[in-house]
N, C-alpha and C positions, 0 to 999 in steps of 0.2 A: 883749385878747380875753378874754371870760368863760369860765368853768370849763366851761359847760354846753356852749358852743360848740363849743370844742376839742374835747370830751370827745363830740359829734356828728360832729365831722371825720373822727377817728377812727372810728369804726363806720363811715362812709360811707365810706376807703380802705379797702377789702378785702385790699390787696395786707399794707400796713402792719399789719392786722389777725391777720393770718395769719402774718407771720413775726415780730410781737411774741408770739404765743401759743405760738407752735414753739419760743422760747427761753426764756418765763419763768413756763410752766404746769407746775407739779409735773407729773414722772410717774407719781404713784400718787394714784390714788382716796383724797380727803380728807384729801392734804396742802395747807396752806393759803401762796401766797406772798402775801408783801404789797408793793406798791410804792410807794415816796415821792415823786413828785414827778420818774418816769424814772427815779431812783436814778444821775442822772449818764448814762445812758445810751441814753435817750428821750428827746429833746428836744420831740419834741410831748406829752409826760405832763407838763412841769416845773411848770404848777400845777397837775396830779390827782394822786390817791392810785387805786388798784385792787388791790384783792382779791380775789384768782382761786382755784379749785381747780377737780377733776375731779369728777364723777361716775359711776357707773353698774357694772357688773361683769363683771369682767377676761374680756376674751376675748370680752366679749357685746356691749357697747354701751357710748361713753363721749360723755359731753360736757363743759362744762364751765359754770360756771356764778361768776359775778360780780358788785363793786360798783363804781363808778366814783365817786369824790366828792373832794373839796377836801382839798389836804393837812392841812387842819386840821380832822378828824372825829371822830368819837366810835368810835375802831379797834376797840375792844375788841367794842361791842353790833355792829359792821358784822363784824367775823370769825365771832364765835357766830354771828349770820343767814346769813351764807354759809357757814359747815357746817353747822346748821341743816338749812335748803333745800336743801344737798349731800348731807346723809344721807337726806331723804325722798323725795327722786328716784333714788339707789341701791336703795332699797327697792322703788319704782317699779320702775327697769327688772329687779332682781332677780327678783322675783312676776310679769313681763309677758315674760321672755324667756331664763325658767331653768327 
């Protein structure tokens, strides 16, 4: 099965969605985790890589915000763009609900 597909399963299982995010989403705004291939521990991630953190500020509003792609990517430009994009959306909700 291809990367892309898998990697649509998932977002279409909500349930799976939900309790992969409950367990391996930093708890603080703009920490970044990375994961390899489920890390042993998600067997439907074992060919994607995801890089996940939080957004938005404490107390007000958070979300989270993501990459999904092939264990074999370019980590480094995909982490910068996902903090990146993680800090301009805290600035967002900071100036929209502070």
């Amino acid at each position: 099965e291809s990367t892309r597909l898998q990697a649509l399963r998932i977002f279409e299982e909500r349930s799976f969605l939900r309790d992969f995010l409950g367990e391996t989403l930093p708890p603080k705004v703009g920490n970044i985790q990375v994961l390899i291939g489920g890390e042993g521990t998600w067997e439907e991630l074992r060919s994607c890589s995801m890089i996940i953190t939080r957004y938005g500020a404490k107390d007000v509003s958070t979300g989270a915000i993501g990459v999904v792609g092939p264990t074999h990517m370019a980590y480094g430009r995909a982490i910068s763009t996902v903090r990146f994009v993680a800090s301009l959306l805290t600035e967002l909700v900071y100036e929209n609900f502070t």
